[in-house]
N, C-alpha and C positions, 0 to 999 in steps of 0.2 A: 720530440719525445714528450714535453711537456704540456704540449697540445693533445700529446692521446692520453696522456696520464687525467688531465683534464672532460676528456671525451670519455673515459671508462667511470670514472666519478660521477659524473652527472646523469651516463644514464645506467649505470649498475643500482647508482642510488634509485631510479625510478625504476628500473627493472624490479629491486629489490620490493617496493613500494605496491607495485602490480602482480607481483608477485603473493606478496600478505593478504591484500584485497581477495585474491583468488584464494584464499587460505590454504597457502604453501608458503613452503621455507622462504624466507628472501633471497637465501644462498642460491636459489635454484634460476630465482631473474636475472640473479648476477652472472650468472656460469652462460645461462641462453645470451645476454649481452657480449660476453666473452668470443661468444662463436660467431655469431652476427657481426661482429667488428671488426673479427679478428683476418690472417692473413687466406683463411681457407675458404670466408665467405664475402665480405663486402671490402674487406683489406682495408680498411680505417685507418689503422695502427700503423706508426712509424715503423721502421724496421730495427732501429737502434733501443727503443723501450720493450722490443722480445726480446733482442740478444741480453737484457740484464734482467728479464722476467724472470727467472730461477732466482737472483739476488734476491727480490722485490716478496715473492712468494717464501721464501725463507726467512728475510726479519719478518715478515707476518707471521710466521711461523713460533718465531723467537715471542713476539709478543704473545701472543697466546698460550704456549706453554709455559713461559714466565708467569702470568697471570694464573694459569690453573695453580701452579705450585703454591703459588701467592696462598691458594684456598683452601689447601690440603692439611688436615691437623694429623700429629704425631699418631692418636687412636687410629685414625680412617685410613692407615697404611697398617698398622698392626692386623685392621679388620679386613683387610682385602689381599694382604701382602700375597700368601699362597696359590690362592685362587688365578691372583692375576701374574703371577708364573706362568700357571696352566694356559692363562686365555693368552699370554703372547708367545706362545709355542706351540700348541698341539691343532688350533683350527690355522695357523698357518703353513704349517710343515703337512696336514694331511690335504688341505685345497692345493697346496703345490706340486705334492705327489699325483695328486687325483687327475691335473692338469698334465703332468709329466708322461702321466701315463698312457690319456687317452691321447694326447700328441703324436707318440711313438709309434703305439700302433693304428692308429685311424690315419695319420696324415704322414707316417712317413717319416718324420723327424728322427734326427742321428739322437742319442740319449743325450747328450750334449745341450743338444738343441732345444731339444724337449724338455730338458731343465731350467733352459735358460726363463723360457717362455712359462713356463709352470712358478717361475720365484719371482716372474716381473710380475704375474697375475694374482700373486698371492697375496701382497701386502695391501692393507687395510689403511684409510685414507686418515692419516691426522686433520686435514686439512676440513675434512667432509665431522670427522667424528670429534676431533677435541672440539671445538665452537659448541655443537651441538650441546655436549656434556656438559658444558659451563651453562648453557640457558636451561639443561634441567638442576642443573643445582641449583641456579636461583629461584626458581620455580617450585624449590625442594622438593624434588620428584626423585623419588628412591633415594635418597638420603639417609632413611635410616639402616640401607645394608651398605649405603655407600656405592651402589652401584655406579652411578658417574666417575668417581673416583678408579674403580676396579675399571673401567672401559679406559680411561685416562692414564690409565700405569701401561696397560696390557698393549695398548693402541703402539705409543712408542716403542717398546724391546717390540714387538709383532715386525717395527719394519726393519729394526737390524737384523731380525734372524731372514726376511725376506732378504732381501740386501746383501746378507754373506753367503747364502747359499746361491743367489744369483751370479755373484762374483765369482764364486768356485764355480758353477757351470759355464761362464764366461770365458774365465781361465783354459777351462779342457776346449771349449768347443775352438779359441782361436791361437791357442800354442802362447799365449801372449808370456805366458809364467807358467811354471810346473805347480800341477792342483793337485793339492793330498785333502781330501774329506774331513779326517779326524783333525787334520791340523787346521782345517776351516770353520769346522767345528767346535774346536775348541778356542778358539776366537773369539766365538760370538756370548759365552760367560764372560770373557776378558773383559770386549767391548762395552758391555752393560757396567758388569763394577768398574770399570776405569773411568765411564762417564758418571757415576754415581758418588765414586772417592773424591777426583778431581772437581765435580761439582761442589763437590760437601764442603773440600779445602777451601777451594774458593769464597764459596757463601760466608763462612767463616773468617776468613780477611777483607770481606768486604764489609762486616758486623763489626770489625775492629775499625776500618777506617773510619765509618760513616758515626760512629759513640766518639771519635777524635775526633772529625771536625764540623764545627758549627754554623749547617748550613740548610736552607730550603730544601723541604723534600722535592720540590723540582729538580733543583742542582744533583740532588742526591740522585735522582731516578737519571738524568742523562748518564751520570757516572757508570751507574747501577745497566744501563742498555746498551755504553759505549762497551763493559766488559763481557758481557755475554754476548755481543757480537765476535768478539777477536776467541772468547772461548769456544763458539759453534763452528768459527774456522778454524782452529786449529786444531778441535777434536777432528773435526774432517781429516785433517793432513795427517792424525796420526791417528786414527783409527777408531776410535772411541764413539759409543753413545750419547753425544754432543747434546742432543734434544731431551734428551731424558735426562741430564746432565743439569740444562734450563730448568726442568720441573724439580731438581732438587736444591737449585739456587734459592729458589723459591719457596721451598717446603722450609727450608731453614730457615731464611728469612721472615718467614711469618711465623715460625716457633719462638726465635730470637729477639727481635722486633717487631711484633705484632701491631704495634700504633703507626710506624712507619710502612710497614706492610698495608695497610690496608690504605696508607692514601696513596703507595703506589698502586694499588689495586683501582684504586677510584679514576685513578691517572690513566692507567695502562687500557679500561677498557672507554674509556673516550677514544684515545689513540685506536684502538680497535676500529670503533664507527668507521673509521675513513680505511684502514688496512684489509677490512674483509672483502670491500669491494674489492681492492687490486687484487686482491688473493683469488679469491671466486673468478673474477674475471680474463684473470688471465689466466689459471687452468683451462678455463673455456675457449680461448685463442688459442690457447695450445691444440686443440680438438678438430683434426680434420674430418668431416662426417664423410665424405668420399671414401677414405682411408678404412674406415671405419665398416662401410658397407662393402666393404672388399673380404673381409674373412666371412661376410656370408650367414645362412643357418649354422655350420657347422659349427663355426665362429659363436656363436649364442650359446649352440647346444653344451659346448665344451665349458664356455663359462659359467653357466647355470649349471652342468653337475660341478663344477668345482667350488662351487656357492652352496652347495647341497653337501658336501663334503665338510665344508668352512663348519659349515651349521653344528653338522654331526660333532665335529671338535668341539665345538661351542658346549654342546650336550655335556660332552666326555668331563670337560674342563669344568665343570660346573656340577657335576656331580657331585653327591654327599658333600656339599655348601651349604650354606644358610639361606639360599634364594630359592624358594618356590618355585614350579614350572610356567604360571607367567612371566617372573621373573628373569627367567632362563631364555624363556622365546624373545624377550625384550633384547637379551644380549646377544643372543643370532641374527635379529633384525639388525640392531647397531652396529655390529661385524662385517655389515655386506659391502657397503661404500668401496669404490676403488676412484685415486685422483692423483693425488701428488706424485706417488712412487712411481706409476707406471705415466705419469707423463714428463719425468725427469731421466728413468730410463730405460722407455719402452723403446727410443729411439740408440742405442747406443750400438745393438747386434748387427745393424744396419751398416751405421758409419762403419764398425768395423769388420766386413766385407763377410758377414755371415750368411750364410746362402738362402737361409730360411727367415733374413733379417727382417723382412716386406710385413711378411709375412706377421711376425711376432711383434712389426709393430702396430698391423692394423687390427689385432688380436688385442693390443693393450688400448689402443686406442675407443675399441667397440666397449671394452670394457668399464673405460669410463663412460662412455655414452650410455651406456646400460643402468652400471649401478651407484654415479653419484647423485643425478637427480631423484628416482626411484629409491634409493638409499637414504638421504635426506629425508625425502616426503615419508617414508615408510617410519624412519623414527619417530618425527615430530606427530604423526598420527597414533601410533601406538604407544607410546609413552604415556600420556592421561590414562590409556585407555590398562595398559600391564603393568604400572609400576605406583605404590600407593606415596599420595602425598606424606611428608615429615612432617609431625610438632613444631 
């Protein structure tokens, strides 16, 4: 295992490198590295460092949304707060409907089924889009509406509301549990403020320990990553908005201790350098391109209207705001990305003997091959070009 951990580091890092050179994202070498190595093309990879890939892509996870909150001030949430309501609910619930729909009727799918596949394809990629937002905020591109910030809020609740209504279509398509809608529904408010309370409590006892004892902000930041790891599992176990939970660890912390804040800020994105490859790259191991070229045109066609839908939400959500119509197209570009969610559980319909499971997951699977490279590239291009530098 350590031997591939070492083999994806060395060459995501030049992936990443020949990547820039060609002026493209590095994320995008690293992900073509990811498929290349991985078990579906040249099989590199131990088989024991996939089965803990999900752990591996999650503290990367954890690091990076710790880090955004790290950067997030008290105003730049008052200035976006509303907005990014809108963008983590309405272009996701209408590209999942949109998908839901034409499943049903063009391919046959039980409603069931058709939901499932519609909420796996709906969710918008942290993995693809929070990185990206931290390099325009350093960059301070669109800073002064905050737009990185607004895609940074909106990104995380976008995949819990993916995620619950997946799990309610889940539920009906295989009897596993009795699904009630409203009650699945009303969940997914729960989930956000429960990750958001318990976040905040926490941040707040960890701002008590850390003024009690006197110690290296090293010391401090191990402390500070051993407990947002046992927080993000055990919001899992109990249902909560864990990740979004991380980015309000973070927002408090750097409201509270802002000098401390920022050298773990300094801290956390060294640790990055090294994390984004495994992350990139092993979504990209996850990536059977076989698989992929199995749903076909139809397969494309379906995900591009429901990208076209995403969009439309985007429009909706973003209406009578303070952003501009470049502005606005910035944030439906940024919206398009699909990775993490639909390669954690495009596969699940499958294992659990869903008829149409093959199927939904070479559906999730085209869609990463579609639009995280393509997604990527399309921000990092149009960002200079739709969103003005800040002061």
């Amino acid at each position: 295992m350590l031997t591939g951990m070492g083999l994806l580091l060395i060459l995501g890092y030049i992936g990443g490198k020949l990547a820039s050179k060609a002026k493209l994202p590095p994320l995008i070498g690293m992900l073509v590295v990811g498929v290349l190595t991985g078990p579906y093309m040249l099989n590199w990879l131990d088989p024991s460092l996939l089965v803990v890939s999900q752990e591996i892509r999650t503290f990367a996870l954890i690091i990076i949304l710790l880090r955004a909150g790290l950067g997030i001030k008290k105003e730049h949430i008052r200035q976006v707060g509303t907005i990014a309501l809108k963008m983590s609910s309405i272009p996701c619930i209408m590209e999942g409907l949109t998908v839901l729909g034409l499943t049903y009727y063009l391919l046959g799918f039980s409603l069931a089924e058709a939901g499932m596949l519609g909420f796996i394809i709906a969710a918008v990629s942290p993995a693809v889009v929070v990185p990206s937002m931290l390099d325009l905020k350093g960059k301070r591109l669109g800073e002064d509406k905050q737009i990185p910030t607004l895609l940074l809020a909106g990104t995380s609740i976008d995949d819990v509301i993916a995620i619950t209504l997946f799990t309610f279509f889940l539920g009906l398509g295989t009897g596993a549990r009795e699904s009630h809608l409203l009650l699945d529904l009303g969940r997914i408010p729960l989930s956000i403020l429960g990750g958001v309370l318990l976040g905040g409590v926490l941040a707040y006892l960890i701002v008590i320990v850390f003024r009690a004892i006197d110690r290296r902000y090293t010391e401090k930041l191990v402390l500070l990553l051993g407990i947002t790891i046992i927080f993000v599992e055990f919001g899992e176990y109990i249902g909560i908005a864990s990740l979004l939970g991380v980015m309000t660890i973070g927002f408090i912390l750097f409201e509270l201790i802002p000098r401390q804040s920022k050298e773990f800020s300094l801290a956390l994105g060294s640790l990055w350098v090294v994390l984004q490859i495994l992350l990139f790259a092993l979504v990209g191991a996850e990536v059977n391109i076989q698989v992929a070229l199995d749903a076909g045109m139809t397969g494309v066609l379906i995900i591009l209207v429901g990208l076209v839908a995403r969009s439309v939400g985007v429009w909706l959500a973003t209406a009578k705001s303070a952003l501009n119509p470049r502005e606005r197209l910035f944030c439906m570009i940024a919206y398009t990305p699909k990775a993490t969610v639909q390669a954690a559980i495009g596969a699940i319909p499958l294992a659990l003997g869903v008829e149409q499971g093959a199927t939904m997951l070479a559906f999730a699977v085209l869609s990463i091959v579609l639009t995280a490279p393509l997604g990527a590239l399309a921000i990092y291009a149009s960002a200079p070009r739709l969103l003005k530098k800040a002061e």
